[in-house]
PQR file with spaces between the fields and no chain letter, atoms N, CA, C, O and H, PARSE charges and radii, in Angstrom:
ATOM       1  N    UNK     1       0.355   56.433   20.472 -0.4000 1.5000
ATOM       2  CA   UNK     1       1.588   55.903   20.981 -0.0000 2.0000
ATOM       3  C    UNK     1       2.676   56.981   21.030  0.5500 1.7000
ATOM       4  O    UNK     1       3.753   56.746   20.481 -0.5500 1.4000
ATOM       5  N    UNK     2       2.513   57.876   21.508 -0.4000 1.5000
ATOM       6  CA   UNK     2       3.119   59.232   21.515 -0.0000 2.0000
ATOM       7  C    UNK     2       4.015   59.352   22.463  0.5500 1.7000
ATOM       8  O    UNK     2       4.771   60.323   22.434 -0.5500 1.4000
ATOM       9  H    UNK     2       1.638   58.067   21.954  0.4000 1.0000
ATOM      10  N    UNK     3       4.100   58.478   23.398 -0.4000 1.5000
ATOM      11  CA   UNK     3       4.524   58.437   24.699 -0.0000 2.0000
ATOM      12  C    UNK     3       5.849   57.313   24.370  0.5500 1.7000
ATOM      13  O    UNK     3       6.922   57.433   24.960 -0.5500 1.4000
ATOM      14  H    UNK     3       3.485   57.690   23.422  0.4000 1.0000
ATOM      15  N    UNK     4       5.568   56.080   23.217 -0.4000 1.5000
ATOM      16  CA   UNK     4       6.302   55.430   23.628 -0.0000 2.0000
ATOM      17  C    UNK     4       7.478   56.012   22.355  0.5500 1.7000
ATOM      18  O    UNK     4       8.675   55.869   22.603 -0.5500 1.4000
ATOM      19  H    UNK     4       4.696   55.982   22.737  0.4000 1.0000
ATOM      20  N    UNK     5       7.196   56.441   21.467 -0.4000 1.5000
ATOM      21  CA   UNK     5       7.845   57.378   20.346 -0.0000 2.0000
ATOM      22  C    UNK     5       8.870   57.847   20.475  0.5500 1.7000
ATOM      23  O    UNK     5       9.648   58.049   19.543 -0.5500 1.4000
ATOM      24  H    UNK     5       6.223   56.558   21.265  0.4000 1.0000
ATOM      25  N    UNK     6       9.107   58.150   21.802 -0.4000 1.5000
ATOM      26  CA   UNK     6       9.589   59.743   22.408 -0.0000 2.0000
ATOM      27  C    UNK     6      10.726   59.160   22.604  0.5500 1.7000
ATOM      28  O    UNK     6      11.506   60.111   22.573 -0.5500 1.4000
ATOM      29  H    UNK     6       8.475   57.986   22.559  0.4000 1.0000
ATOM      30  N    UNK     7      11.532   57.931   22.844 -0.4000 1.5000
ATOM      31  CA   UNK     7      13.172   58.043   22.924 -0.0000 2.0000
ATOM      32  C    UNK     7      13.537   57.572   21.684  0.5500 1.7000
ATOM      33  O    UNK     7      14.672   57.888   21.327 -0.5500 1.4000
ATOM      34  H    UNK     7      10.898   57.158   22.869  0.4000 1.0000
ATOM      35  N    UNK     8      12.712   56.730   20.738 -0.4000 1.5000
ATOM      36  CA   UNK     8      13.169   56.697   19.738 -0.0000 2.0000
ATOM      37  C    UNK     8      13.633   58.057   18.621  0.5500 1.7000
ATOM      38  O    UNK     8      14.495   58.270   17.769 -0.5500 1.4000
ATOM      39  H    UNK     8      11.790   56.473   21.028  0.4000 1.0000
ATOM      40  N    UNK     9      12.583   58.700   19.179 -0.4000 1.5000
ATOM      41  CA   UNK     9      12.687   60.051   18.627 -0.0000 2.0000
ATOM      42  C    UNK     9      14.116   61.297   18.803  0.5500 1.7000
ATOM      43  O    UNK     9      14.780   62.029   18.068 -0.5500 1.4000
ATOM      44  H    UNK     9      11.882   58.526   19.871  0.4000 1.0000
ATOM      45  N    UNK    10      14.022   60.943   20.244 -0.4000 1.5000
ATOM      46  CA   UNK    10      15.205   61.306   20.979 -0.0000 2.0000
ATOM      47  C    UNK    10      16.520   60.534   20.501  0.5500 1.7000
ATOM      48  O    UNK    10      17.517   61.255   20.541 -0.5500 1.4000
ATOM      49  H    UNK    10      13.483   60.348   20.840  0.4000 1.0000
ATOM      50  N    UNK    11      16.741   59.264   20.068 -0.4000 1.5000
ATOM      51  CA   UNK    11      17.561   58.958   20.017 -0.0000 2.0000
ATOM      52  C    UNK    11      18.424   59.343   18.126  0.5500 1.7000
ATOM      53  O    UNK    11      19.573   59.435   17.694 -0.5500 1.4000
ATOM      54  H    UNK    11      15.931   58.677   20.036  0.4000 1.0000
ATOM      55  N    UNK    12      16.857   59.464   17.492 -0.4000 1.5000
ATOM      56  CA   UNK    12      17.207   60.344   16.100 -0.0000 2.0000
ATOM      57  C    UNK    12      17.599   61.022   16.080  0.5500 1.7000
ATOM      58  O    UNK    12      18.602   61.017   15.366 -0.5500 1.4000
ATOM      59  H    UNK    12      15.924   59.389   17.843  0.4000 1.0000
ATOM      60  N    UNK    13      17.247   62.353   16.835 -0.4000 1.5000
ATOM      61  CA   UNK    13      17.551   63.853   16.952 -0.0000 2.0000
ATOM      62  C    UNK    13      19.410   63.742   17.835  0.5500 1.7000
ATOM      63  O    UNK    13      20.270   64.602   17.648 -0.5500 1.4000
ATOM      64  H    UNK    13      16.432   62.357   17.414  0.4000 1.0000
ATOM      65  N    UNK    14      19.530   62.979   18.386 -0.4000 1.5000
ATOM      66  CA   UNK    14      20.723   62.661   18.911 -0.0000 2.0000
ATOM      67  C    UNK    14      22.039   62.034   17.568  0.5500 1.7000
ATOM      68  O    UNK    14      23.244   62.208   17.745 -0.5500 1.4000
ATOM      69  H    UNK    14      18.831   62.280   18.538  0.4000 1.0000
ATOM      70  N    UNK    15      21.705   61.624   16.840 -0.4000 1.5000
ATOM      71  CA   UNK    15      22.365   60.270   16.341 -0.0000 2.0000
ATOM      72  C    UNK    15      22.691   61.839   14.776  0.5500 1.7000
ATOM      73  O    UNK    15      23.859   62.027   14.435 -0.5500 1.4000
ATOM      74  H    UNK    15      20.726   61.483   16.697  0.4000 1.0000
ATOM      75  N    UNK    16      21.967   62.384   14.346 -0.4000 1.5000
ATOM      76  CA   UNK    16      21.800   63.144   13.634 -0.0000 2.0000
ATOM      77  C    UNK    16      20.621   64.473   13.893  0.5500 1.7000
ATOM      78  O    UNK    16      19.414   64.463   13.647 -0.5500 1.4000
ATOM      79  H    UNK    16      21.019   62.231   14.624  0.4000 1.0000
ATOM      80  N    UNK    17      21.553   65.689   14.533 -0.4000 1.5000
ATOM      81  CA   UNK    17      21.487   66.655   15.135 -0.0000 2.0000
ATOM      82  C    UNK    17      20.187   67.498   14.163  0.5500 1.7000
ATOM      83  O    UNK    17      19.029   67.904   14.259 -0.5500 1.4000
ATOM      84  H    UNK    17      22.533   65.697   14.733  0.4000 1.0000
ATOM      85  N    UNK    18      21.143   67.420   13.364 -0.4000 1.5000
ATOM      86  CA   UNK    18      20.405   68.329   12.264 -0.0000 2.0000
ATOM      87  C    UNK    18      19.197   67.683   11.246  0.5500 1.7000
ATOM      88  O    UNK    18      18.676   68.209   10.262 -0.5500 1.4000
ATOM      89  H    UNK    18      22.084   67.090   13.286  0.4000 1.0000
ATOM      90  N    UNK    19      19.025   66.756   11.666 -0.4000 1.5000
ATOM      91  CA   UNK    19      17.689   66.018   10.748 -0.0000 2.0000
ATOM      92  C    UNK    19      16.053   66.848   11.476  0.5500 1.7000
ATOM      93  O    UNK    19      15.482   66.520   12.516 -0.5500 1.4000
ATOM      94  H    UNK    19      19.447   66.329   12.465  0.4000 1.0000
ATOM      95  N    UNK    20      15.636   68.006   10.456 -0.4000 1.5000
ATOM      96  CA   UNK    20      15.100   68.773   10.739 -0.0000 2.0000
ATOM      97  C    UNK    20      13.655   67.815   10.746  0.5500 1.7000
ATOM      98  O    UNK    20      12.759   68.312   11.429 -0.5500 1.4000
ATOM      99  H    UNK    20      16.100   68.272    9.611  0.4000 1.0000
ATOM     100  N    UNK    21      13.344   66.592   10.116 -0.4000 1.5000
ATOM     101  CA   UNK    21      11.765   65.673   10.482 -0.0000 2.0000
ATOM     102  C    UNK    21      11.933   65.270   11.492  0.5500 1.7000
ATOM     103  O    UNK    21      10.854   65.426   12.065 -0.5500 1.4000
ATOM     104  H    UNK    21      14.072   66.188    9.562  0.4000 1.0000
ATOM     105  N    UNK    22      12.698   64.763   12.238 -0.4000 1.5000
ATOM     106  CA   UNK    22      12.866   64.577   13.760 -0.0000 2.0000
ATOM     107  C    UNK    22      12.901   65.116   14.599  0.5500 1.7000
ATOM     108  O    UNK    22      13.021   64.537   15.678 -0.5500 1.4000
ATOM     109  H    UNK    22      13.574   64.636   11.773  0.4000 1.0000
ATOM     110  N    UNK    23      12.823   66.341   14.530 -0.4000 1.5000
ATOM     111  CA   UNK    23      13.106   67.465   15.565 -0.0000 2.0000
ATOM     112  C    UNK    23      10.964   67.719   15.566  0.5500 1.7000
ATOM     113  O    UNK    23      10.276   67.728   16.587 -0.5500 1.4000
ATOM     114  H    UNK    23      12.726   66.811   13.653  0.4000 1.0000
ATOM     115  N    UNK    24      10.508   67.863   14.303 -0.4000 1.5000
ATOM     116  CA   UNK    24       9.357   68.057   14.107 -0.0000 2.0000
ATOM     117  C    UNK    24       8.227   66.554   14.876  0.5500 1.7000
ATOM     118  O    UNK    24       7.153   66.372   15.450 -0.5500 1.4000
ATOM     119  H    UNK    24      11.067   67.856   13.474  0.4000 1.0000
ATOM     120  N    UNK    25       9.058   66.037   14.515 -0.4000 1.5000
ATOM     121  CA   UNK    25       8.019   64.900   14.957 -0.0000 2.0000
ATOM     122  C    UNK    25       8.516   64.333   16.507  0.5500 1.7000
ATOM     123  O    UNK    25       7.935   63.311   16.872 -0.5500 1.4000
ATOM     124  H    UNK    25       9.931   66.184   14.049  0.4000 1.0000
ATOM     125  N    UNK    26       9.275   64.757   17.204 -0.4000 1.5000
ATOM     126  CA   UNK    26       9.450   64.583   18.710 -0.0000 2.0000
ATOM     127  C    UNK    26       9.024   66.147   18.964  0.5500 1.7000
ATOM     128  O    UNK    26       8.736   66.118   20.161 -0.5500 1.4000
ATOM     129  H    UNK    26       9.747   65.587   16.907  0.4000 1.0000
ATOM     130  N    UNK    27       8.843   67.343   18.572 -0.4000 1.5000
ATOM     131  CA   UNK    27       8.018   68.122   19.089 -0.0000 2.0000
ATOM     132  C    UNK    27       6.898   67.920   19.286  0.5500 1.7000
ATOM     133  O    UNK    27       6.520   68.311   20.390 -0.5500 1.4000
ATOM     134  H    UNK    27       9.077   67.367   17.600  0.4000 1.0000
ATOM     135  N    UNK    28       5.584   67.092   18.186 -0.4000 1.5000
ATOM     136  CA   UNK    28       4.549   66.868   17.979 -0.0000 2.0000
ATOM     137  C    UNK    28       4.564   65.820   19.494  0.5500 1.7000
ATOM     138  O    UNK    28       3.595   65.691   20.243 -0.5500 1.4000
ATOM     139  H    UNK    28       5.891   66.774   17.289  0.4000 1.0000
ATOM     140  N    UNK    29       5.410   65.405   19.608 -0.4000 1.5000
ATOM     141  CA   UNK    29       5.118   63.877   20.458 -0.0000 2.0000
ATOM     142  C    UNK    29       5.121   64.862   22.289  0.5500 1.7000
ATOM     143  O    UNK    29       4.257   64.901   23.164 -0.5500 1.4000
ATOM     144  H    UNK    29       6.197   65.510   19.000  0.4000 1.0000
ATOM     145  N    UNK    30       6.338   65.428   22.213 -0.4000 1.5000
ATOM     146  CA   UNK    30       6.525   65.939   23.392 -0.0000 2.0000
ATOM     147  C    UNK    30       5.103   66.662   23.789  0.5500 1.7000
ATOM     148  O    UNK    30       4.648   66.504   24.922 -0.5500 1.4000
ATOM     149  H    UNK    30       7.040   65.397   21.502  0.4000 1.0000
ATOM     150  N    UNK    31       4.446   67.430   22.847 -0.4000 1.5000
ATOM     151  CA   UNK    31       3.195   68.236   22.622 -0.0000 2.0000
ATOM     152  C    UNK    31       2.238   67.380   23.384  0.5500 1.7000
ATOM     153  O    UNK    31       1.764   67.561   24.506 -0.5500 1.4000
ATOM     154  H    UNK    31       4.815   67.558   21.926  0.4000 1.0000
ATOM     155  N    UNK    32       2.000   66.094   22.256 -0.4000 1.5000
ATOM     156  CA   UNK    32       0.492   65.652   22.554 -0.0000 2.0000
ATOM     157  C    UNK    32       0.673   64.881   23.750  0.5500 1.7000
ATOM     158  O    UNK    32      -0.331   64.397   24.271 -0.5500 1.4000
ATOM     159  H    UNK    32       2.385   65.947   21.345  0.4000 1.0000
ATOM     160  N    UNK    33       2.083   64.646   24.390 -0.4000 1.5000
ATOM     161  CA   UNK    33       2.199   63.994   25.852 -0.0000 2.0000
ATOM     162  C    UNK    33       2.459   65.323   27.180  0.5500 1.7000
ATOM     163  O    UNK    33       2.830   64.991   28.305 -0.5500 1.4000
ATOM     164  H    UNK    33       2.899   65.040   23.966  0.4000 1.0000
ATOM     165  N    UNK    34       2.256   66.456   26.896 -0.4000 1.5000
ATOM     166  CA   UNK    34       2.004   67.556   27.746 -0.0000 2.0000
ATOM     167  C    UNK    34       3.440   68.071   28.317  0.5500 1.7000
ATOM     168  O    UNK    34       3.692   68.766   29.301 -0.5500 1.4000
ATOM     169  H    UNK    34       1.954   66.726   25.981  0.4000 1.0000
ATOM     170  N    UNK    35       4.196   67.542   27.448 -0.4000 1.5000
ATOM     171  CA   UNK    35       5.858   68.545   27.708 -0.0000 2.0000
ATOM     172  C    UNK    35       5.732   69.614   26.413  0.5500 1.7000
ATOM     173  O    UNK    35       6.111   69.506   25.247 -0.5500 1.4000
ATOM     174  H    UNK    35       3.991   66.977   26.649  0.4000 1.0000
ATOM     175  N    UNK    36       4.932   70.850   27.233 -0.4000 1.5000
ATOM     176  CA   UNK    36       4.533   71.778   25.638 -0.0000 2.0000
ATOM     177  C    UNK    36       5.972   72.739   25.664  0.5500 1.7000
ATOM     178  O    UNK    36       6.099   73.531   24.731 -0.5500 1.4000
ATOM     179  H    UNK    36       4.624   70.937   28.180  0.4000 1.0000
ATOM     180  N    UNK    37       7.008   72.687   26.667 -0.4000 1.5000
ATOM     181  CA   UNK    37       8.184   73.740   26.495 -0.0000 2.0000
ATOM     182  C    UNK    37       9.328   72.476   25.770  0.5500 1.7000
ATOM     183  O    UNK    37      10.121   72.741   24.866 -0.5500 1.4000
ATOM     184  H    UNK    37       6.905   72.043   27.425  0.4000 1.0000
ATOM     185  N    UNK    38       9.201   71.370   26.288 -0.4000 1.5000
ATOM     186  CA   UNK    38      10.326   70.645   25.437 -0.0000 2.0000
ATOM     187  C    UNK    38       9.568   70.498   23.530  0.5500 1.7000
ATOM     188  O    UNK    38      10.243   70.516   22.501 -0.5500 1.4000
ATOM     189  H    UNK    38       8.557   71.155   27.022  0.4000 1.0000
ATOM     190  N    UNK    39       8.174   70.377   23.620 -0.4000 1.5000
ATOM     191  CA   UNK    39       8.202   70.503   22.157 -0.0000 2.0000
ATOM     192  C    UNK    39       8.284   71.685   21.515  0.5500 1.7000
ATOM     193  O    UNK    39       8.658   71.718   20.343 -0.5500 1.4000
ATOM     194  H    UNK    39       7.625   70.363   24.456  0.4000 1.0000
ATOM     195  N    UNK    40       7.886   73.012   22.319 -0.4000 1.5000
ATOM     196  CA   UNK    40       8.223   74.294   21.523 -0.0000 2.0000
ATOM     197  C    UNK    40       9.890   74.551   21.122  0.5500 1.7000
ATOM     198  O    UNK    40      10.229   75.191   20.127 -0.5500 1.4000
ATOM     199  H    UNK    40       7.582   72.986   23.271  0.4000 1.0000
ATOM     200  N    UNK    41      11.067   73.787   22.306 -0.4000 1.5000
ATOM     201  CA   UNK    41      11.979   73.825   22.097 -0.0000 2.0000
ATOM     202  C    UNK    41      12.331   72.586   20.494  0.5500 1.7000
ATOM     203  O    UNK    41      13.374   72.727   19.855 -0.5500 1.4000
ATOM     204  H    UNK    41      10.792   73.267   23.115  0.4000 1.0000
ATOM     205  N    UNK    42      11.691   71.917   20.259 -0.4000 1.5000
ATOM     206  CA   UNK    42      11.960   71.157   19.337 -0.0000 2.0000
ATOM     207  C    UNK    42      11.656   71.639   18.183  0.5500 1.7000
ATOM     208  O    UNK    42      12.282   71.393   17.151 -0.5500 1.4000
ATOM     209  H    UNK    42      10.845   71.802   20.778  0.4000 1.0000
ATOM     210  N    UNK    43      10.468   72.513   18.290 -0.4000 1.5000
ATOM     211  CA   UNK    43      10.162   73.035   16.870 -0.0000 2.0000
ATOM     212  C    UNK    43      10.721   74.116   16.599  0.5500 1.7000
ATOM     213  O    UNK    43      10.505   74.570   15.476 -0.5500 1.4000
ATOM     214  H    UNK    43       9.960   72.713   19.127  0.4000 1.0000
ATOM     215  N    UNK    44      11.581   74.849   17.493 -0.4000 1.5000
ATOM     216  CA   UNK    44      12.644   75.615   17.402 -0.0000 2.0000
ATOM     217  C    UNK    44      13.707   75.053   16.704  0.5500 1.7000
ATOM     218  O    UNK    44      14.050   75.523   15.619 -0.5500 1.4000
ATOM     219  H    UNK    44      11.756   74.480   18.406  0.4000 1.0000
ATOM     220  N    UNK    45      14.292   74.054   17.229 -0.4000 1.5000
ATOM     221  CA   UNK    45      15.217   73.497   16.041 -0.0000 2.0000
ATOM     222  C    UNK    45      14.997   73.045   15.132  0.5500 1.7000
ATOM     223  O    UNK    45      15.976   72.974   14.390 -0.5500 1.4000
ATOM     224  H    UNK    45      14.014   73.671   18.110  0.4000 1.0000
ATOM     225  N    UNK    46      13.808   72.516   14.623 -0.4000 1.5000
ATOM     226  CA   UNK    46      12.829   72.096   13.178 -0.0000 2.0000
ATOM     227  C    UNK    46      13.219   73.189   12.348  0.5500 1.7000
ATOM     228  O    UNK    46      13.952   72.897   11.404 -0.5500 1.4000
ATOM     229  H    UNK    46      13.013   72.573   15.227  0.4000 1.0000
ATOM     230  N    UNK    47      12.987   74.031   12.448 -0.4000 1.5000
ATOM     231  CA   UNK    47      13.073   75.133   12.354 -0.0000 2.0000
ATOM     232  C    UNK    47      14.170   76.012   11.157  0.5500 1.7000
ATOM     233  O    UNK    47      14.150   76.447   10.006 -0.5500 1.4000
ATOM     234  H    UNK    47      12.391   74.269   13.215  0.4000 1.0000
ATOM     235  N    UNK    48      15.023   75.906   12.278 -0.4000 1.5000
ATOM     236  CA   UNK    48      16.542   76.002   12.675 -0.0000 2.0000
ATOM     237  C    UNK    48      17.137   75.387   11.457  0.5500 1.7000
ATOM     238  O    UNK    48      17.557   76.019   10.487 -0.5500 1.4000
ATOM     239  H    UNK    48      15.039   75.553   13.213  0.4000 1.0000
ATOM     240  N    UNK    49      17.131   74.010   11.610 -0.4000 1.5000
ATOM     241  CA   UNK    49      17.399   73.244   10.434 -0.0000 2.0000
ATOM     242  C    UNK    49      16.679   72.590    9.041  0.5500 1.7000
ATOM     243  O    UNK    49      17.044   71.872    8.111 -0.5500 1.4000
ATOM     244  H    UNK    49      16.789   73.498   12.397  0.4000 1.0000
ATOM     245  N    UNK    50      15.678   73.140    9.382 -0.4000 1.5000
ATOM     246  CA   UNK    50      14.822   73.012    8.143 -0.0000 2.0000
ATOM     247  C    UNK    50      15.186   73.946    7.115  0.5500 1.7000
ATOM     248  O    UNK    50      15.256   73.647    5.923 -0.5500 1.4000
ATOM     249  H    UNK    50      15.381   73.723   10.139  0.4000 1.0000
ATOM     250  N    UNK    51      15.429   75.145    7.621 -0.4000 1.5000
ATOM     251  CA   UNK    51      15.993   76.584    7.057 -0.0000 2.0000
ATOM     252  C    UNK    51      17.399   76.138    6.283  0.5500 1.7000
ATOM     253  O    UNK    51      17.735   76.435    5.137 -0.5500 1.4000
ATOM     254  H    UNK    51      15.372   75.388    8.590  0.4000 1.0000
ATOM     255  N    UNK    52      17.751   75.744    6.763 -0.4000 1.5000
ATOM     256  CA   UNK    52      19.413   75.196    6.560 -0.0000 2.0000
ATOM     257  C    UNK    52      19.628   74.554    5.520  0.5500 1.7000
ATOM     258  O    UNK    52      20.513   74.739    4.684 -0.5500 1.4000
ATOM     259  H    UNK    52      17.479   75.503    7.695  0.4000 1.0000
ATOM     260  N    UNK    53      18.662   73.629    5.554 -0.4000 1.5000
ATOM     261  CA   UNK    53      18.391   72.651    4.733 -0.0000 2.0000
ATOM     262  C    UNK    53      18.151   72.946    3.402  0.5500 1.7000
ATOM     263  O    UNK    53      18.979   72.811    2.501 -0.5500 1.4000
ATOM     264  H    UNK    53      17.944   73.479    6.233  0.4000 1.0000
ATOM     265  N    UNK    54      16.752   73.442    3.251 -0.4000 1.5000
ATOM     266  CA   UNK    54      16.721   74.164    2.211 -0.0000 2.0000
ATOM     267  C    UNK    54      17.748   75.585    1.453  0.5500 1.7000
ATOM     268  O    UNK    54      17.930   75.969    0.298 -0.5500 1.4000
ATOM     269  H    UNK    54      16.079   73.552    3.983  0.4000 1.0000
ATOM     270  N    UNK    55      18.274   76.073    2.921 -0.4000 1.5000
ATOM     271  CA   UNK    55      19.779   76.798    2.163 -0.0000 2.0000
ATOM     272  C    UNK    55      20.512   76.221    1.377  0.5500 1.7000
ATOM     273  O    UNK    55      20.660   76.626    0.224 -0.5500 1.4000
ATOM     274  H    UNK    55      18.126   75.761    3.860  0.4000 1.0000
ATOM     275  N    UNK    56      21.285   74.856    1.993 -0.4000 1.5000
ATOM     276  CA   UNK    56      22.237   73.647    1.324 -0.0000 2.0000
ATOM     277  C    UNK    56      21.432   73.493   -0.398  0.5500 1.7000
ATOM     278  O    UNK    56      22.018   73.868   -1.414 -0.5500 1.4000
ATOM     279  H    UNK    56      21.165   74.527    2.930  0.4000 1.0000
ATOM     280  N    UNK    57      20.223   72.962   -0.407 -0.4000 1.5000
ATOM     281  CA   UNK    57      19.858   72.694   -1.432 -0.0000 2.0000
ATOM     282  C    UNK    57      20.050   74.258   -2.317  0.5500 1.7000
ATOM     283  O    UNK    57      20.899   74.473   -3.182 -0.5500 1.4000
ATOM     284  H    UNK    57      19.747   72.657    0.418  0.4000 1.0000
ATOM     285  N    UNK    58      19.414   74.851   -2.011 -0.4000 1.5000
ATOM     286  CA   UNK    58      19.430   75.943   -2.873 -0.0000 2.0000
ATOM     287  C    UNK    58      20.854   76.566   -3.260  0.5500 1.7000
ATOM     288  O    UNK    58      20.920   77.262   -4.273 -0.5500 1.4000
ATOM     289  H    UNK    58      18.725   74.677   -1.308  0.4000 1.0000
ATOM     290  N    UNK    59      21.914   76.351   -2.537 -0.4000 1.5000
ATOM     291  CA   UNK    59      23.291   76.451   -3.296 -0.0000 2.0000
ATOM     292  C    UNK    59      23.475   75.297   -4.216  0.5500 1.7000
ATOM     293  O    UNK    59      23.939   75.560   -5.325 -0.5500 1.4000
ATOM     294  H    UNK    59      21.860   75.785   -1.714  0.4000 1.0000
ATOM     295  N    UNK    60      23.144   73.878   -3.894 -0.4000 1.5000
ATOM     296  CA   UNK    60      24.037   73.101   -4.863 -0.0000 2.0000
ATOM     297  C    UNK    60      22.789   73.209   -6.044  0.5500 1.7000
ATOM     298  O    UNK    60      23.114   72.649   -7.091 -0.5500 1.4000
ATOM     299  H    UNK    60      22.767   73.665   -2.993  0.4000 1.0000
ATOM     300  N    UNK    61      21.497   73.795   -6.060 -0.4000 1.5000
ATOM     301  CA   UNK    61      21.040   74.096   -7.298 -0.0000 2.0000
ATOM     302  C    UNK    61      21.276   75.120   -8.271  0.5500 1.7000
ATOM     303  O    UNK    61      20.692   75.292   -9.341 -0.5500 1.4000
ATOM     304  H    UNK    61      21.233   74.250   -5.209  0.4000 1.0000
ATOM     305  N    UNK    62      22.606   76.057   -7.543 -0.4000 1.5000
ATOM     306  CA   UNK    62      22.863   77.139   -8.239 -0.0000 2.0000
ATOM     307  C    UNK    62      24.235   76.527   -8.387  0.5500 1.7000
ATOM     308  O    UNK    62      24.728   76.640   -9.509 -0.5500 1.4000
ATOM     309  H    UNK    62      23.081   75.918   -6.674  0.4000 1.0000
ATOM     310  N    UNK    63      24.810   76.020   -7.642 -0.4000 1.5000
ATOM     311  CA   UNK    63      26.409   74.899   -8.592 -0.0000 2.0000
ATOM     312  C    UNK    63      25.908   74.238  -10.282  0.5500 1.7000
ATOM     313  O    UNK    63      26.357   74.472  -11.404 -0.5500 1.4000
ATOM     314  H    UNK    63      24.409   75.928   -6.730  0.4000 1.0000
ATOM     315  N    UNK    64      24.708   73.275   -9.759 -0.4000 1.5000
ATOM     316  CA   UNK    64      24.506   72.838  -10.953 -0.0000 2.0000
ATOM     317  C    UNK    64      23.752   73.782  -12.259  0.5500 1.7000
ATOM     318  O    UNK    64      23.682   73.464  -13.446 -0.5500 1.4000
ATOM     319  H    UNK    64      24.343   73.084   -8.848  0.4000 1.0000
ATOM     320  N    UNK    65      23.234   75.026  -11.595 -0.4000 1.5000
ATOM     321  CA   UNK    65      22.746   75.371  -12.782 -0.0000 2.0000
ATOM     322  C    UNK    65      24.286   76.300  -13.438  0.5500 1.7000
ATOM     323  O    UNK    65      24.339   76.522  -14.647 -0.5500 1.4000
ATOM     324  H    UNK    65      23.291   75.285  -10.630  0.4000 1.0000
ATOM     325  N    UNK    66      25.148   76.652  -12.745 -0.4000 1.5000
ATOM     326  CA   UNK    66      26.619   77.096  -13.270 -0.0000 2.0000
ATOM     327  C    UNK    66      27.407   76.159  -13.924  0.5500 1.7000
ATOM     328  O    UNK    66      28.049   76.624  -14.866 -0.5500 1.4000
ATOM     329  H    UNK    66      25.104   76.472  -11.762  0.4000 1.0000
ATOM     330  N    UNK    67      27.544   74.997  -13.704 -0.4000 1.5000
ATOM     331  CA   UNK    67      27.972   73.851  -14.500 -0.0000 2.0000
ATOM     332  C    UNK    67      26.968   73.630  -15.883  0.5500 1.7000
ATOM     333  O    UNK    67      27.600   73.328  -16.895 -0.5500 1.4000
ATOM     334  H    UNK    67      27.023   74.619  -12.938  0.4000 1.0000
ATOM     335  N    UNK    68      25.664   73.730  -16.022 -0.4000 1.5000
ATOM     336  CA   UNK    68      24.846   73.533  -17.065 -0.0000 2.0000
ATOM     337  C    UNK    68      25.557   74.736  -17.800  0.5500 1.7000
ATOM     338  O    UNK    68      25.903   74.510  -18.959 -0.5500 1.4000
ATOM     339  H    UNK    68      25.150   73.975  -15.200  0.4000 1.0000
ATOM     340  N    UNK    69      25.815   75.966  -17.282 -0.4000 1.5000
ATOM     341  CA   UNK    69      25.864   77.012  -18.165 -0.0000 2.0000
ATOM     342  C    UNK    69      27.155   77.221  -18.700  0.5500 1.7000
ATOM     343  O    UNK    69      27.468   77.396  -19.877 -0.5500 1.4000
ATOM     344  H    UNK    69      25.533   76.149  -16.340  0.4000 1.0000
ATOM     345  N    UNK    70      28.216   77.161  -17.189 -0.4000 1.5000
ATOM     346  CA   UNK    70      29.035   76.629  -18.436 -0.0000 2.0000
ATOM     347  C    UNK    70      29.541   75.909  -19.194  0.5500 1.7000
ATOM     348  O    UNK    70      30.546   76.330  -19.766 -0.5500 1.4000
ATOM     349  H    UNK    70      27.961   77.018  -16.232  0.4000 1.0000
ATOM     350  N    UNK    71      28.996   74.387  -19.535 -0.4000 1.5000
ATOM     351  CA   UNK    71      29.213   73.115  -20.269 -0.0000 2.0000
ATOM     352  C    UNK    71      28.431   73.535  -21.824  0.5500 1.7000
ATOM     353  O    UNK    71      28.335   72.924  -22.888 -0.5500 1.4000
ATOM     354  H    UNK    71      28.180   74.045  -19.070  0.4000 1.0000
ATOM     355  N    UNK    72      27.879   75.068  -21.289 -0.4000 1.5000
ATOM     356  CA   UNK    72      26.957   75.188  -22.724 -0.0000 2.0000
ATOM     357  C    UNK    72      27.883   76.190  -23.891  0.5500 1.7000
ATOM     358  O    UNK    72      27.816   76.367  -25.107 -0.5500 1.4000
ATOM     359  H    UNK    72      27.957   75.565  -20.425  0.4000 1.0000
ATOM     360  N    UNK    73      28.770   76.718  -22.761 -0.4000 1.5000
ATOM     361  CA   UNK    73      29.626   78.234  -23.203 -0.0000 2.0000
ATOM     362  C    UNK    73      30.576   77.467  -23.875  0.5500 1.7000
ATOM     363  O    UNK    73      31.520   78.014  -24.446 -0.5500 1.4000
ATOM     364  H    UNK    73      28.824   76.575  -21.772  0.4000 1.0000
């Protein structure tokens, strides 16, 4: 059902830009329905914001490990 996926998918990646599983899973869809440049463009932004993503996290795990350290000082 790859075919019928595809605006719901679209309408994720729309609604919230940066939600890097949606970008991945309307690439997969665009793929297995033979739009292989709109899904390479999707897994470009998967990508994009997946990277990001895990940036965000990896600062507020270095906030909290500075708050642990200094609540200890």
């Amino acid at each position: 059902m790859w075919k019928e996926s595809i605006p719901y998918l679209e309408r994720a990646v729309k609604l919230k830009t940066d939600f890097s599983e949606a970008h991945y899973h309307l690439a997969i869809a665009y793929w297995r329905t033979g739009r292989k440049q709109d899904g390479a463009t999707e897994m470009e932004f998967q990508k994009k914001f997946s990277k990001q993503q895990k940036e965000d996290l990896d600062q507020r795990l270095r906030q909290i490990e500075t708050f642990v350290v200094d609540v200890h000082n």
